[in-house]
Structures are given as C-alpha cells and as structure tokens.
C-alpha positions as CSV (number, residue, x, y, z in Angstrom):
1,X,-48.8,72.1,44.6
2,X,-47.0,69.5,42.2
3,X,-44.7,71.3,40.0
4,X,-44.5,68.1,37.3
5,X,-48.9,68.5,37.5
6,X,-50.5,68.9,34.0
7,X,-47.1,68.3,32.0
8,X,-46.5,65.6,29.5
9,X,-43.8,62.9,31.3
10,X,-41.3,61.5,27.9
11,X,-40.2,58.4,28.0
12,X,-37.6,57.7,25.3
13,X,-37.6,53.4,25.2
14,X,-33.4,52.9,24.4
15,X,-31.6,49.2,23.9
16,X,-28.5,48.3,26.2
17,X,-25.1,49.7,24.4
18,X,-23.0,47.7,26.4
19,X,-23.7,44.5,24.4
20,X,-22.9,46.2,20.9
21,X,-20.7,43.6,19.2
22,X,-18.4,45.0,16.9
23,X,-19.8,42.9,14.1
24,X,-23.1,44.4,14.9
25,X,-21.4,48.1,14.5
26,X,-19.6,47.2,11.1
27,X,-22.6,45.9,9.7
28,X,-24.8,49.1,10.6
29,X,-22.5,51.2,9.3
30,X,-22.2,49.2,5.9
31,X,-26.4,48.9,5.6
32,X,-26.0,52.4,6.1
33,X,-23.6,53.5,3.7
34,X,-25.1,51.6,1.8
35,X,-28.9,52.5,2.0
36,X,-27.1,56.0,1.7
37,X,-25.4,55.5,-1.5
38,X,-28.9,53.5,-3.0
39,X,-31.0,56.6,-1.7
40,X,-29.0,59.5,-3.5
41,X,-27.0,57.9,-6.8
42,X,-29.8,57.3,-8.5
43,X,-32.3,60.2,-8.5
44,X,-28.6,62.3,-8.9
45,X,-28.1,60.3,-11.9
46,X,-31.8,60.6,-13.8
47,X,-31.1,64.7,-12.9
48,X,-27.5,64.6,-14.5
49,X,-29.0,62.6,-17.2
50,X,-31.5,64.4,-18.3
51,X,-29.7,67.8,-17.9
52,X,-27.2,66.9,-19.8
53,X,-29.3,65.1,-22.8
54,X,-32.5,67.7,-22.6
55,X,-31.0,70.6,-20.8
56,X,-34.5,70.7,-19.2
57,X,-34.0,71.8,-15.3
58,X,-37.3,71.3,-14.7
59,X,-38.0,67.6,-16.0
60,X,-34.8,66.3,-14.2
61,X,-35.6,67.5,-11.3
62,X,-39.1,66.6,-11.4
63,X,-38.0,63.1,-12.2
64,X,-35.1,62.8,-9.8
65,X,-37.2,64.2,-6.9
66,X,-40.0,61.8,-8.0
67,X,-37.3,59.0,-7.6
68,X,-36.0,60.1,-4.7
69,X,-39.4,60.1,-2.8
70,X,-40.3,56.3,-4.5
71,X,-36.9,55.2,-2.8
72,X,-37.6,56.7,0.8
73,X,-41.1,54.8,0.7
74,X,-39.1,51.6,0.0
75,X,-36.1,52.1,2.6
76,X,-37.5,49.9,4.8
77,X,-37.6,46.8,2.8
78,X,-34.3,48.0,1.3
79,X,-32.8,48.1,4.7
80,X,-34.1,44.7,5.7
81,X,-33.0,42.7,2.6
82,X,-29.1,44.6,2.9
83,X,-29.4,43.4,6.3
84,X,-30.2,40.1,5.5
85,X,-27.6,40.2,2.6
86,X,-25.0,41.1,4.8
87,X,-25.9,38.4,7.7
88,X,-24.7,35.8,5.8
C-alpha cells in the first residue's frame, strides 16, 4: 500500500536566489522600510492625536485602526509605485 495515498502533495513555486543582485536586495529592503514606516506612522499619529487633544481612547483607536486597515488594502499599489520610485 502507498504510504504518500490520500495525502495532499505541497508544492511551494520559489525564484532562483543565486541571481539576487545586490541592487535588487537594497531596493527591497528600502520599499520595505519604507512600506513599513507608511503602514504604522500614520494610524500611530491619528491615535496620539486624538488622545492627546480629546483624551478619548476609544475614538483614536477606532480611527487609527480604521486607518490602519484603509492602508493594508492599498499596500499593494503603495508597494508598486515605491518600487517604481525607486527604479529610477
């Protein structure tokens, strides 16, 4: 009887990583900083804000989460145009 019978067979597709250029490597890890940085300043700002203006909690969260959640929706465009930037 087959042992591997009946199970689900992964296949993880992976790129080459002896090709990596290390332009390549410092431009990923600049997008990335910086697609960091535009993901968790803002929303961490609105909550600051409004903590410190209001002293409400409940509304800076609410608004910085809100934020937060906009910006992960629009990561990938953000991504591709900081990409694009830094190809240049």
């Amino acid at each position: 009887m087959d042992k591997n019978r009946g199970r689900t067979k992964l296949l993880f597709a992976s790129q080459r990583t002896d090709n990596l250029t290390p332009e390549i490597l410092v431009k990923s890890f600049w997008v990335s900083t910086a697609l960091a940085l535009i993901l968790t300043i803002p929303p961490l700002g609105i909550l600051l804000g409004i903590l410190e203006y209001n002293g409400n909690l409940l509304v800076g969260t609410t608004l910085a989460f809100g934020l937060h959640f906009i910006l992960l929706a629009l990561a990938s465009r953000i991504s591709s145009m900081l990409t694009a930037l830094l190809s240049e």
